[in-house]
C-alpha positions as CSV (number, residue, x, y, z in Angstrom):
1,X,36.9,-14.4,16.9
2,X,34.7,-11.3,15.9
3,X,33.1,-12.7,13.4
4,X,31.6,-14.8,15.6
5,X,29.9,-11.7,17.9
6,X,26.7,-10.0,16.5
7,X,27.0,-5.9,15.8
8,X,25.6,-4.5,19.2
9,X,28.0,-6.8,21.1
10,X,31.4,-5.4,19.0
11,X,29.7,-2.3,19.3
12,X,29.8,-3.1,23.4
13,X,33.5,-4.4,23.7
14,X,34.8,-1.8,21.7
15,X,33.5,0.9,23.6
16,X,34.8,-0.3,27.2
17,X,38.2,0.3,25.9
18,X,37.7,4.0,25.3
19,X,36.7,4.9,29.5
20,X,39.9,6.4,30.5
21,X,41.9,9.5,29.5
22,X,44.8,7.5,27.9
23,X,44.6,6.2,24.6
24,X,43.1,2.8,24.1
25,X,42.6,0.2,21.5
26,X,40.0,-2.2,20.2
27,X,41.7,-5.5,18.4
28,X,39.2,-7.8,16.6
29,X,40.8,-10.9,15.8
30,X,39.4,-12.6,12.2
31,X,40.1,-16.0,10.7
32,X,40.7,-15.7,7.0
33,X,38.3,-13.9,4.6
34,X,37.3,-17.2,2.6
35,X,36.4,-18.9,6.8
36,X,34.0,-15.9,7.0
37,X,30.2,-15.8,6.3
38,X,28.7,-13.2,3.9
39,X,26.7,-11.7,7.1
40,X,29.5,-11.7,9.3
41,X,31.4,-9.8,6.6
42,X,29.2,-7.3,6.9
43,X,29.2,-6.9,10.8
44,X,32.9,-6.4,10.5
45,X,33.1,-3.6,7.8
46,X,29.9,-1.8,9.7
47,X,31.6,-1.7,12.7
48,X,35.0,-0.7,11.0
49,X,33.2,2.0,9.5
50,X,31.6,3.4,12.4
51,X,33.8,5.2,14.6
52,X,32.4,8.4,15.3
53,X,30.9,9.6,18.3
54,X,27.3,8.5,18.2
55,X,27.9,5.7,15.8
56,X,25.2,3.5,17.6
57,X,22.2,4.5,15.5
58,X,24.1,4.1,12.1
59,X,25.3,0.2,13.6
60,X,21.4,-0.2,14.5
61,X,20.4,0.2,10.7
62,X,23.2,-1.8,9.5
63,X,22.0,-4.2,12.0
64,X,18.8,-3.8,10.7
65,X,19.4,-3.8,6.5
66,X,21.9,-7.6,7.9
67,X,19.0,-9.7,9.8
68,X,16.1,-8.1,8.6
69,X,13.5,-6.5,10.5
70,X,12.1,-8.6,13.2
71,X,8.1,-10.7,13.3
72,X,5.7,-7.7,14.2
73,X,2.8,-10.0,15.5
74,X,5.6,-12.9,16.4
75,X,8.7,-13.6,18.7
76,X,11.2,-13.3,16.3
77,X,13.8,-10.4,16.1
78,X,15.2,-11.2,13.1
79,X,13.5,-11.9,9.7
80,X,13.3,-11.6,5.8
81,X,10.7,-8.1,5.5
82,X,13.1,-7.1,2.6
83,X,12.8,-10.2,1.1
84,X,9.4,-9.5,-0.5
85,X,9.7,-5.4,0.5
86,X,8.2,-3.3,3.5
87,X,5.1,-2.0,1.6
88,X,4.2,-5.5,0.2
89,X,4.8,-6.8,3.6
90,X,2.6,-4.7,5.5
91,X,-0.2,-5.4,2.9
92,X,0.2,-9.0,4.0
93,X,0.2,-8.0,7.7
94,X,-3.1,-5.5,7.1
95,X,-4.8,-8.7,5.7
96,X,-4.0,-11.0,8.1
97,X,-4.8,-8.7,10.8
98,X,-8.2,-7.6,8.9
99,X,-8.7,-11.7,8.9
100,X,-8.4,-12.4,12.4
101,X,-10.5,-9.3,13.5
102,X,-13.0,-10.6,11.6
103,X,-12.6,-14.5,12.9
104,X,-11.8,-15.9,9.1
105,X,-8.8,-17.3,7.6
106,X,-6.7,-14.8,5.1
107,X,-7.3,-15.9,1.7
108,X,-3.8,-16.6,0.5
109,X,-4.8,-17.1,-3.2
110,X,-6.1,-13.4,-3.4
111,X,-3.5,-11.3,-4.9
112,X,-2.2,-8.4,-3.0
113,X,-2.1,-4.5,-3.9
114,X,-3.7,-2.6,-6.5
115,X,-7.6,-2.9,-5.0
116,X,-10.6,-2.8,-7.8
117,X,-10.0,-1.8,-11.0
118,X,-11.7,0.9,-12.7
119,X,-11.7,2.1,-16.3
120,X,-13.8,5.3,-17.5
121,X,-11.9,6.1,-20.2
122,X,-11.1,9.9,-18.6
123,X,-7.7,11.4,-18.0
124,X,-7.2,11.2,-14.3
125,X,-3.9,12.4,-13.0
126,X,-1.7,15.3,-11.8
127,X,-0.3,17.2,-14.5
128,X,3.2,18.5,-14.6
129,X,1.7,22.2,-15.6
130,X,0.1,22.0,-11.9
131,X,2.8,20.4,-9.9
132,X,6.1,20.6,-11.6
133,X,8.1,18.8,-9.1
134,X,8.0,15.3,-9.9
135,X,8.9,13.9,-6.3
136,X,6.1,16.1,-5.2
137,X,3.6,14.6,-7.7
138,X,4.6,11.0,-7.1
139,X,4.4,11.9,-2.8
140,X,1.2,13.4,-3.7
141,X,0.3,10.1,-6.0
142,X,1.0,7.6,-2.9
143,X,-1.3,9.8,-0.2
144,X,-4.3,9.6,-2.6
145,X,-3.5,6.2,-3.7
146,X,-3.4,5.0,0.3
147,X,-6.3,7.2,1.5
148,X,-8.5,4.8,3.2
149,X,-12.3,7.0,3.4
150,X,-14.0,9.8,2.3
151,X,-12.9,12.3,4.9
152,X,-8.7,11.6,4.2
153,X,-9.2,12.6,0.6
154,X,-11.5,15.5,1.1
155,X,-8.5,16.6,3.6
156,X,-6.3,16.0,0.6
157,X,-7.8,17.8,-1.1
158,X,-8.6,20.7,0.6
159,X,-4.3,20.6,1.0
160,X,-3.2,20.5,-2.6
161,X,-6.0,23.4,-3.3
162,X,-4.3,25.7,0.0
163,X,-0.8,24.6,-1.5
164,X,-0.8,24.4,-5.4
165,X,-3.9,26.2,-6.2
166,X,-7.7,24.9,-7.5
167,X,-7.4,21.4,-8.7
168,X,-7.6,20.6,-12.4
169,X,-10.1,18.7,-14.0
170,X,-8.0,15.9,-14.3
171,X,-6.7,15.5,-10.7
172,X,-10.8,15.9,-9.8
173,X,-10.9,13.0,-11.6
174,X,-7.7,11.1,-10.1
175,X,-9.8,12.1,-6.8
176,X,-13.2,11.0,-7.3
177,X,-12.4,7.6,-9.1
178,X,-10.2,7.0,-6.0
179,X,-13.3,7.7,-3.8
180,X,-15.1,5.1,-6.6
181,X,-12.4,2.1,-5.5
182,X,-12.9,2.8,-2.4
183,X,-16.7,2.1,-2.4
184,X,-15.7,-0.5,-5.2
185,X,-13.3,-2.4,-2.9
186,X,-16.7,-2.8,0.1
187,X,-18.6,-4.1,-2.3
188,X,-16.3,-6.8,-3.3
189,X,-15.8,-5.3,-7.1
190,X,-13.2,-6.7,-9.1
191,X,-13.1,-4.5,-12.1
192,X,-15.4,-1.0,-13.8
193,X,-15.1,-0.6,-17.0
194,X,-17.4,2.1,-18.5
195,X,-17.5,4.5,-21.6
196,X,-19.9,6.8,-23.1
197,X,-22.8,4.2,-24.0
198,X,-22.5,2.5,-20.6
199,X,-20.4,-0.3,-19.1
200,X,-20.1,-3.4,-17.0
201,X,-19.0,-4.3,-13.4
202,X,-17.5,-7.8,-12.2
203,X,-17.7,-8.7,-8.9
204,X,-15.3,-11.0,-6.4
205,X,-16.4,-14.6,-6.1
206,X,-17.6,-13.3,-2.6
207,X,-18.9,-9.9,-2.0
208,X,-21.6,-8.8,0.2
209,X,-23.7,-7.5,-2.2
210,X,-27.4,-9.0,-2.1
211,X,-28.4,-10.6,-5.9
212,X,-31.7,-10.3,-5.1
213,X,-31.3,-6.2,-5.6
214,X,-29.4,-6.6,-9.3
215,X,-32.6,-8.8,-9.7
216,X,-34.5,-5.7,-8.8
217,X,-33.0,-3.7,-11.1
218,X,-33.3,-5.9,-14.3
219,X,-36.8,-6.4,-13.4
220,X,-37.5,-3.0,-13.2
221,X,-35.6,-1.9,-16.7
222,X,-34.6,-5.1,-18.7
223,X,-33.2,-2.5,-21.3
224,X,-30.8,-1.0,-18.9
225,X,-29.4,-3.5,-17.0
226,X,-28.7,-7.5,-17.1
227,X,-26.5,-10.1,-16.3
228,X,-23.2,-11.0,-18.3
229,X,-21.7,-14.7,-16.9
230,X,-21.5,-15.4,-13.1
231,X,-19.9,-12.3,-12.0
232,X,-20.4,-9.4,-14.1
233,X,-23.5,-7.1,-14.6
234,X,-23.9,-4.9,-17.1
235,X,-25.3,-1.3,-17.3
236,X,-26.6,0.4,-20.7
237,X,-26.6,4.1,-19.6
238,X,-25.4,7.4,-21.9
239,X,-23.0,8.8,-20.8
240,X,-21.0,11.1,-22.6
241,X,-19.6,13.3,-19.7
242,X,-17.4,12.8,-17.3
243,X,-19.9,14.2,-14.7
244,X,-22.4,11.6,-16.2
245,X,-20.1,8.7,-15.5
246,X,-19.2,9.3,-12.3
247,X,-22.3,10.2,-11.1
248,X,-23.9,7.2,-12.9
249,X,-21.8,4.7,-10.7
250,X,-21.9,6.8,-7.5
251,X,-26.0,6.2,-8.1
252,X,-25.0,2.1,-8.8
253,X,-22.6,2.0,-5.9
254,X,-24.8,3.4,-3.7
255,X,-28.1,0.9,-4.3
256,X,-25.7,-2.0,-4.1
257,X,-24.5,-1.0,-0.6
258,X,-26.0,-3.4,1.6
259,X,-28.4,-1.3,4.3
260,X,-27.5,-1.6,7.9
261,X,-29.8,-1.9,10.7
């Protein structure tokens, strides 16, 4: 019964009829369609429709697409990575690997994907007039989006400028508050939201920022800065430019990063 054999084994069989110069032939033998499972079904038609010389790699990612990619950090070949989708999954896997490095547990109630949030009111994005090509723009939109420091989006950069020409003001933008997160995400910021008379910043229920400096800073101007709840702080600053915004939090971000020994 060849529903009964997995893909590389028909794949096997089939070709060790096919060694001579005489004409040879392959016979599966099935029970009826209704006695046959869905994924079993779909080993048969693969390897009906794979004929060709070289048909290995296509039966592979058939293969693959049937019993799902197997356990990266486990001993299982086969598994369900579709199930929730490869980019979700290897969030899941980053964390859990970031976890263990680190000796904790990965904090399952977290959600996944999307990192801090940040709000300054500012159009930051890559307009068609720059890059027309929409599968371009939305390529260039996942590199930025998955940059992971300082120095891969300054070599971003440095590659849309040599390939489209000098970046817009609202790609800058799209570039800088995606530095922002980044420094965000360390300091265990939730969500930004800022405007032109100021804003506010809530924090995770852990982040490694020391309270004792936000004390600091509402000691030192009461007027400018104070506390909002548990987990947000606020920040009464002017500013009506972009430049001022940016700059303003770049200034915040950097006197709430913990100093190393």
């Amino acid at each position: 019964r060849a529903d009964k054999f997995g893909l590389a084994q028909l794949h096997q069989l089939r070709g060790r009829v096919g060694r001579s110069h005489h004409q040879a032939y392959a016979y599966l033998l099935t029970p009826p369609r209704q006695q046959i499972t869905a994924d079993a079904e779909k080993r048969l038609e693969a390897i009906a429709n794979t004929q060709d010389l070289g048909a290995g790699f296509v039966l592979a990612t058939n293969d693959l697409e049937i019993r799902g990619a197997g356990e990266l950090l486990g001993e299982g070949q086969s598994g369900q990575i579709q199930a929730v989708g490869f980019t979700l999954y290897m969030e899941m896997l980053e964390r859990a690997v970031k976890a263990i490095r680190k000796g904790t547990q990965p904090n399952l109630d977290q959600p996944l994907g999307g990192g801090p949030e940040i709000n300054l009111r500012l159009p930051a994005l890559i307009p068609e007039d720059y890059l027309p090509d929409v599968h371009a723009r939305l390529i260039l939109y996942k590199r930025i989006a998955s940059a992971v420091d300082e120095d891969g989006l300054n070599d971003l950069q440095v590659e849309m400028i040599d390939r489209f020409g000098l970046l817009p003001e609202p790609t800058k933008n799209l570039i800088r508050l995606t530095l922002l997160k980044l420094q965000a995400e360390k300091l265990g910021i939730k969500k930004v939201d800022a405007g032109p008379q100021g804003g506010k910043i809530e924090f995770e229920g852990e982040t490694p920022v020391d309270p004792l400096v936000l004390i600091k800073l509402i000691q030192g101007q009461p007027k400018r800065y104070k506390f909002e709840g548990a987990t947000q702080f606020r920040f009464m600053v002017p500013m009506e430019r972009a430049d001022e915004r940016f700059s303003t939090l770049e200034a915040l971000f950097e006197r709430l990063t913990p100093q190393t020994a």
